[in-house]
FIMAR-547821 format. One record per residue (C-alpha): residue number from 1; x, y, z; residue in three letters. Coordinates in Angstrom, 1 decimal, padded with zeros to 4 digits, m for minus. Layout:
<rs>
R num   east  north     up residuo
R NUM      X      Y      Z     ALA
...
</rs>
This chain:
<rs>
R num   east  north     up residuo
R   1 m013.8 m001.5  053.7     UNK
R   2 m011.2  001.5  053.8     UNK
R   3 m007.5  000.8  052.7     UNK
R   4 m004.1  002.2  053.1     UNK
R   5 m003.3  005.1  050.8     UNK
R   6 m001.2  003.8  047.7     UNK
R   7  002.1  005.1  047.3     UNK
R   8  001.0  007.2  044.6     UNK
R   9 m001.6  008.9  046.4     UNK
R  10  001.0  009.4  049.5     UNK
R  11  003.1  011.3  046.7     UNK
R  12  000.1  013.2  045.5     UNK
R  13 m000.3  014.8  048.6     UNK
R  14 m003.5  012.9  049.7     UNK
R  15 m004.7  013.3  053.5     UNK
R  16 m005.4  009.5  053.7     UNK
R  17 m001.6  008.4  054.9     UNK
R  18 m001.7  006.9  058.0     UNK
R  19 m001.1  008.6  061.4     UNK
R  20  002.6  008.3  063.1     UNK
R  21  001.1  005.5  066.1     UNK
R  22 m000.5  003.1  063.3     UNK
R  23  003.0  003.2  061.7     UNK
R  24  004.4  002.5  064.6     UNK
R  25  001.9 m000.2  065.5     UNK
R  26  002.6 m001.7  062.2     UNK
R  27  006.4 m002.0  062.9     UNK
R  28  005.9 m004.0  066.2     UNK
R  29  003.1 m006.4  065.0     UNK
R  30  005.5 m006.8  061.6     UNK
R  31  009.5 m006.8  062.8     UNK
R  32  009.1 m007.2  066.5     UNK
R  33  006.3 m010.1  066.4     UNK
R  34  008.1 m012.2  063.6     UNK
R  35  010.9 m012.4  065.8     UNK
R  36  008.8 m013.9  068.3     UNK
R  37  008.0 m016.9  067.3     UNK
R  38  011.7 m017.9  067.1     UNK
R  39  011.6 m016.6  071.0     UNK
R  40  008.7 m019.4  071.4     UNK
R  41  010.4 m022.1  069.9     UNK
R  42  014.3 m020.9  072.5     UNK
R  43  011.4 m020.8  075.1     UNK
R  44  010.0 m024.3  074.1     UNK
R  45  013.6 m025.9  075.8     UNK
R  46  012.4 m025.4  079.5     UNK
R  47  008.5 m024.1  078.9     UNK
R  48  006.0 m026.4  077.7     UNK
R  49  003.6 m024.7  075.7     UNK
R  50  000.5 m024.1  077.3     UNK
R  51  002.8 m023.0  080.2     UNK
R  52  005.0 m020.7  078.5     UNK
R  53  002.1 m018.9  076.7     UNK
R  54  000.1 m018.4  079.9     UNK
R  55  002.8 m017.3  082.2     UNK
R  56  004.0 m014.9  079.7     UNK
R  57  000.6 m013.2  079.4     UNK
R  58 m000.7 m013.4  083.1     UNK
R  59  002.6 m011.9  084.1     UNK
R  60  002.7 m009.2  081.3     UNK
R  61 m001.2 m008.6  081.6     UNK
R  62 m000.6 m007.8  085.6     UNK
R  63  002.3 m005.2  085.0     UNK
R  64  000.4 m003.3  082.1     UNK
R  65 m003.2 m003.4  084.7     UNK
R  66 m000.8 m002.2  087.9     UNK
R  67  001.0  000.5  085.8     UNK
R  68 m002.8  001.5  084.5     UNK
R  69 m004.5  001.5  088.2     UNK
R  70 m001.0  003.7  088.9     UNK
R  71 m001.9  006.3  086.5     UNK
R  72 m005.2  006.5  087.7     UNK
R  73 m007.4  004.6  084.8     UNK
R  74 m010.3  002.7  085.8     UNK
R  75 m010.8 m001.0  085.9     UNK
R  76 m012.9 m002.9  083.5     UNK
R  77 m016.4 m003.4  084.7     UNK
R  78 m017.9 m007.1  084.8     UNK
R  79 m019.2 m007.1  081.4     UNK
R  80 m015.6 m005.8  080.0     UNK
R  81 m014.1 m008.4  082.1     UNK
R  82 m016.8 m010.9  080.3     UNK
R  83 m015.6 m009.6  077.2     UNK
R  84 m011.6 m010.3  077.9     UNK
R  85 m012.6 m013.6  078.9     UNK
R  86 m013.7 m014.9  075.8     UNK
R  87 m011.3 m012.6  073.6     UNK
R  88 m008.6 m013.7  075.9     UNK
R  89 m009.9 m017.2  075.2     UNK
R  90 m010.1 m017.4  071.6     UNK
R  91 m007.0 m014.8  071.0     UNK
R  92 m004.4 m015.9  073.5     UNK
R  93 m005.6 m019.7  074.9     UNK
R  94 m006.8 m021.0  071.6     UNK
R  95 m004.4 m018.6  068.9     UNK
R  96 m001.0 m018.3  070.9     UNK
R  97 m001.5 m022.1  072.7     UNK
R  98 m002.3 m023.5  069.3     UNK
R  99  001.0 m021.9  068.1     UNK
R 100  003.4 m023.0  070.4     UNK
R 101  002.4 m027.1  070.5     UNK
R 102  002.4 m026.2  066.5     UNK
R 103  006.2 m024.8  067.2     UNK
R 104  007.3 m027.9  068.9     UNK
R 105  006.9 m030.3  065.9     UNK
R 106  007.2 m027.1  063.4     UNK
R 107  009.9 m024.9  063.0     UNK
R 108  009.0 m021.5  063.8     UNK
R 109  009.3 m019.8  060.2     UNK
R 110  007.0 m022.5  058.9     UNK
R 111  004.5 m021.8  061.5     UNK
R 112  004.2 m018.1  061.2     UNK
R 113  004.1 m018.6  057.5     UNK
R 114  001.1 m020.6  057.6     UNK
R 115 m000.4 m017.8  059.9     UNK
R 116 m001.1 m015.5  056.3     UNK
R 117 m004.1 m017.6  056.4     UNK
R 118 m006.2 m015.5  059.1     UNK
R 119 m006.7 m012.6  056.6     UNK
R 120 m009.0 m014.6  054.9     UNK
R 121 m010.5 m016.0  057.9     UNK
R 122 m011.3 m011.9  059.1     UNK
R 123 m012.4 m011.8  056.3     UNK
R 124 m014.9 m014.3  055.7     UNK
R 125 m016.0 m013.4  059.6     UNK
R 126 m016.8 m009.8  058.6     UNK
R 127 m019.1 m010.7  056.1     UNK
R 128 m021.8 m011.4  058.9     UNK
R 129 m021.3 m007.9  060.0     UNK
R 130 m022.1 m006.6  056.0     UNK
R 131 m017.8 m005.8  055.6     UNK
R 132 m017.2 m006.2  052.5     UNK
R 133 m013.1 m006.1  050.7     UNK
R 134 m012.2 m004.6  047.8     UNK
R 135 m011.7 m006.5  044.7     UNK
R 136 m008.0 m005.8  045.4     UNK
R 137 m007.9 m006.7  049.2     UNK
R 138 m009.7 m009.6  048.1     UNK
R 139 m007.2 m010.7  044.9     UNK
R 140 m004.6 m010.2  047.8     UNK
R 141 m005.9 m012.6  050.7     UNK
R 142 m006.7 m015.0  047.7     UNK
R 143 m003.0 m015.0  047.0     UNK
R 144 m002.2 m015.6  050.2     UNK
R 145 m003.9 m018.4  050.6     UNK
R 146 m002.6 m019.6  048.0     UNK
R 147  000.9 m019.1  049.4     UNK
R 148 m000.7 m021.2  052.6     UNK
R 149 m001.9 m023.9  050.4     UNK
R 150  001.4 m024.4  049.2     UNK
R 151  003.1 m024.3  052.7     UNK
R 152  001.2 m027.2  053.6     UNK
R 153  002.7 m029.5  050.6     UNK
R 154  005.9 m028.9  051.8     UNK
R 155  008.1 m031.2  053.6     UNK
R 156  007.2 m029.3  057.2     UNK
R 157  003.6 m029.5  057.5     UNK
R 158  003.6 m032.8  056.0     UNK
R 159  005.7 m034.5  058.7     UNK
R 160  003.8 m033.3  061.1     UNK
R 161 m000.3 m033.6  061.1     UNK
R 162 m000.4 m033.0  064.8     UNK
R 163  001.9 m029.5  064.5     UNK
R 164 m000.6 m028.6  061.1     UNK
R 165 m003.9 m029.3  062.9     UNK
R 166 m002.8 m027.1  066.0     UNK
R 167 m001.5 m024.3  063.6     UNK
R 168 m005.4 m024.6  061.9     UNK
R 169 m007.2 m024.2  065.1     UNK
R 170 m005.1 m021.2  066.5     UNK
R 171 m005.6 m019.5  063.2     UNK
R 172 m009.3 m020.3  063.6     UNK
R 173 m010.0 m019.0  067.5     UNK
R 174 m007.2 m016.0  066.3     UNK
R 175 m009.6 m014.4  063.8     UNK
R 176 m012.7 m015.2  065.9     UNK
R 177 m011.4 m013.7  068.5     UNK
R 178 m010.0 m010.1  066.3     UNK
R 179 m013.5 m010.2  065.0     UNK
R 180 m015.5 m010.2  067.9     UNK
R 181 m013.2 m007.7  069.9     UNK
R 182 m014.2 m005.4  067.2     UNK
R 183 m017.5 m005.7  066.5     UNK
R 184 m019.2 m007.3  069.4     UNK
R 185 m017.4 m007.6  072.2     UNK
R 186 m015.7 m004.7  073.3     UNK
R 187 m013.1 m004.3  076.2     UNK
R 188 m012.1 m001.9  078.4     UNK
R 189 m010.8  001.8  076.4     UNK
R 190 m006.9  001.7  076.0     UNK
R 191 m004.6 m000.6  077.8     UNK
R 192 m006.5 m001.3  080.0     UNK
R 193 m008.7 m003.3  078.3     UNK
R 194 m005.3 m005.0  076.8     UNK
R 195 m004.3 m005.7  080.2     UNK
R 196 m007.5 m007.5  080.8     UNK
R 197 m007.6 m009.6  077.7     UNK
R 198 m004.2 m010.8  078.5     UNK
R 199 m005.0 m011.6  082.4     UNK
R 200 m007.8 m013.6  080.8     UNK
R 201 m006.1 m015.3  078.3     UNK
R 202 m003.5 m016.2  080.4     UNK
R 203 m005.6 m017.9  083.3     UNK
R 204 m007.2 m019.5  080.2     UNK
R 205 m003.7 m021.0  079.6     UNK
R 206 m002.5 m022.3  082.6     UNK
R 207 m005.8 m023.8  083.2     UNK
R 208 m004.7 m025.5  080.0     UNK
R 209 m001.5 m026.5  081.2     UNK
R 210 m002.9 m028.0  084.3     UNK
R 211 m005.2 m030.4  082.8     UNK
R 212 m002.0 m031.4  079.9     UNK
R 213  000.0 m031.9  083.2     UNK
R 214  002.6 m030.0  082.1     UNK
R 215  005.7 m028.5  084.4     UNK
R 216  008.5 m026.1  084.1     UNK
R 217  012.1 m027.9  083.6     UNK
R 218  013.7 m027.1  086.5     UNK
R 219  016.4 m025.7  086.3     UNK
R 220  015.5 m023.7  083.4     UNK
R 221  018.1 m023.7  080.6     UNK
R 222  019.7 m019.5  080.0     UNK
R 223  018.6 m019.1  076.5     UNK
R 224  014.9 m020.2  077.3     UNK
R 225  014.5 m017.9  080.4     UNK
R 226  015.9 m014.8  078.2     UNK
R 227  013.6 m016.3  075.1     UNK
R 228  010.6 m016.1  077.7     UNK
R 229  011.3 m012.6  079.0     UNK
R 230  011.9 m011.2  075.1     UNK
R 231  008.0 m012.9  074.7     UNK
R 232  006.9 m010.9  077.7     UNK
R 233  008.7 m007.7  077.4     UNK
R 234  008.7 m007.5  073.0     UNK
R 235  005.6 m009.9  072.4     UNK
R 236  003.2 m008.7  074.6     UNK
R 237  003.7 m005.6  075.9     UNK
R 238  004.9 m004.2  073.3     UNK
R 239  003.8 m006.2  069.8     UNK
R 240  000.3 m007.2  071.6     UNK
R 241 m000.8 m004.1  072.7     UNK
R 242  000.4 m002.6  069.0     UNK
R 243 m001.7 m005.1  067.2     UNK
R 244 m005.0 m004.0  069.4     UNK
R 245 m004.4 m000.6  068.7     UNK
R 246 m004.4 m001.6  065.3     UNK
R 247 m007.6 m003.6  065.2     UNK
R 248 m009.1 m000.8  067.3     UNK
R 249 m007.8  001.8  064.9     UNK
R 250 m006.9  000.6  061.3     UNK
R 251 m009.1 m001.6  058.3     UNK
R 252 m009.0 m004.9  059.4     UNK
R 253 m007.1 m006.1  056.3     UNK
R 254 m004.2 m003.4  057.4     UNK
R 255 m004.3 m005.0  061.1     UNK
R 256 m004.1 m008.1  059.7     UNK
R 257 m001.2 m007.4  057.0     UNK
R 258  001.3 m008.8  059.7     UNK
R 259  000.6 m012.3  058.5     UNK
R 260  002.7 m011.6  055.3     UNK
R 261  005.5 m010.1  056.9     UNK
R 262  006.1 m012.2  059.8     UNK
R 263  007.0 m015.1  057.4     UNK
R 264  010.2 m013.4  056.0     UNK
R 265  011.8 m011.9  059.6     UNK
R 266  010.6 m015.7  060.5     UNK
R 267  012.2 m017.9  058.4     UNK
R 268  015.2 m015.9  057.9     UNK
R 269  015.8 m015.7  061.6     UNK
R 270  015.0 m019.4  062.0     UNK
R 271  017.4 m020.4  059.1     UNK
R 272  020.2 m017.8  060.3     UNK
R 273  020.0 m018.5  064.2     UNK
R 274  018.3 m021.8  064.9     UNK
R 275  019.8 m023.9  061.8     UNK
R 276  016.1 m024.7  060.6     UNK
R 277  015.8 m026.4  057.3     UNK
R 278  013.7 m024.7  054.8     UNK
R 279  013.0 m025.8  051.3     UNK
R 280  013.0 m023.9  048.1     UNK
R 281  009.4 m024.6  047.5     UNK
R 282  008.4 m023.0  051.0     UNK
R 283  010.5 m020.1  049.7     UNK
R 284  008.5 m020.1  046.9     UNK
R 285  005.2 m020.1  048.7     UNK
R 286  006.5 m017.4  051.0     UNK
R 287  006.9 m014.9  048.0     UNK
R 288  003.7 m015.8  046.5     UNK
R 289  002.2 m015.1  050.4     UNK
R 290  003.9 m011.7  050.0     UNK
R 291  003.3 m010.8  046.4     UNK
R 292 m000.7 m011.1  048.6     UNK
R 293  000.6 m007.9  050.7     UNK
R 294  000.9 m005.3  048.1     UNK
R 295 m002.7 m005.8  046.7     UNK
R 296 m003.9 m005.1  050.8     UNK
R 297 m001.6 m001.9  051.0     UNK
R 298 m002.9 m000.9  047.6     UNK
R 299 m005.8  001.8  047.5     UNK
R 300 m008.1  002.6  045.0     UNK
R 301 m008.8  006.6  044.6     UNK
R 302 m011.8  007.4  046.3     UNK
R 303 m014.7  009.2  044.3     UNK
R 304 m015.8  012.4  045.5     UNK
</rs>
């Protein structure tokens, strides 16, 4: 599996440094989405979950197919719609519903720190497909885990089975879901196909919502209509899309990398703004989840 070029190989002058859009890309999905889940739980105060997360796609997925049509791209044809259905599904019904319920008995830095789970979940996945990491990638998702393993004996996770069994199964249908979109279960080229996955996922959601019986809190409270527009605006048109370009673009441990950062912006945000209480022991699991994301970004010279 290919890696990012070490900082010493960046100095050296090597050719394998990333392209300008990837960095970019890795900004959004690292700053921009850790912020996010902080937005979910402002959200959370008028939006029940399966409602929040499938408004918020449906609406962003319509704007990004419209503003697609409008510049002349095609739309997907039935199999690509086939495709963002069960992406959509697994990604966006299964990952981002499974994160919010986790948010409402969770606070949001714990959640998105247990999240550095799902590069060992890619990982495992791409072994069917013959990917194999490098003993370094793999020395870094094993310390994430590790990190993970630890965030779940701290006094968060442990107060709340429900919130730590729907944070399991969104990580779960989340790397399904990045695995197939690349390997068997392509969608539509560029944003298109984006648009798509979340117009799927979406439907997917309020489906969801409809059977949980779950309204809207009427009148909606300031801060949780602003929270759901950042989500719409920030966490899916902009960090969503970024993170596909990734999977479509980058090694799979790079798209993935996210998982180590979000935890810091996270917690720090949710401590600073929110008042959420977070331990010294989940602090120490968080740097131990981190120390995981200099082995990924780490890259052996290549021979020949």
């Amino acid at each position: 599996m290919p890696t990012l070029a070490s900082p010493a190989q960046a100095a050296s002058g090597s050719r394998s440094t990333l392209p300008p859009l990837l960095w970019l890309c890795l900004a959004a999905t690292w700053v921009v989405w850790g912020s996010t889940y902080l937005a979910i739980k402002y959200a959370l105060i008028s939006f029940p979950p399966f409602l929040q997360m499938g408004s918020r796609f449906l609406f962003a997925g319509m704007v990004l197919a419209v503003w697609m049509r409008w510049r002349g791209a095609a739309w997907p044809s039935a199999l690509q719609w086939r495709n963002a259905l069960v992406v959509g599904a697994l990604m966006l019904g299964g990952g981002m519903g499974g994160t919010a319920h986790a948010e409402v008995s969770i606070g949001s830095g714990l959640v998105v720190a247990f999240i550095a789970v799902v590069p060992l979940l890619i990982a495992l996945l791409n072994l069917i497909w013959g990917v194999k990491p490098t003993r370094l990638e793999a020395t870094g998702i094993a310390l994430g885990l590790v990190g993970v393993l630890m965030l779940t004996q701290g006094s968060g996770f442990q107060s709340s089975p429900a919130g730590l069994l729907a944070i399991s199964v969104a990580c779960i249908c989340w790397s399904m879901g990045s695995v197939l979109s690349q390997r068997s279960l392509p969608l539509a080229p560029g944003a298109m196909g984006f648009a798509s996955e979340m117009i799927c996922g979406g439907v997917v959601l309020m489906v969801l919502a409809a059977v949980s019986r779950e309204s809207l809190v009427w009148p909606p409270e300031p801060e949780a209509v602003w929270a759901w527009l950042y989500l719409v605006v920030f966490g899916s048109l902009i960090a969503f899309n970024a993170y596909m370009v990734l999977l479509a673009k980058a090694p799979a441990a790079l798209a993935a990398s996210y998982t180590f950062v979000n935890p810091v912006i996270a917690m720090l945000l949710g401590v600073w703004i929110a008042n959420e209480t977070v331990t010294r022991f989940e602090w120490y699991a968080v740097a131990v989840i981190l120390a995981g994301v200099l082995l990924l970004l780490f890259k052996r010279p290549q021979k020949g």
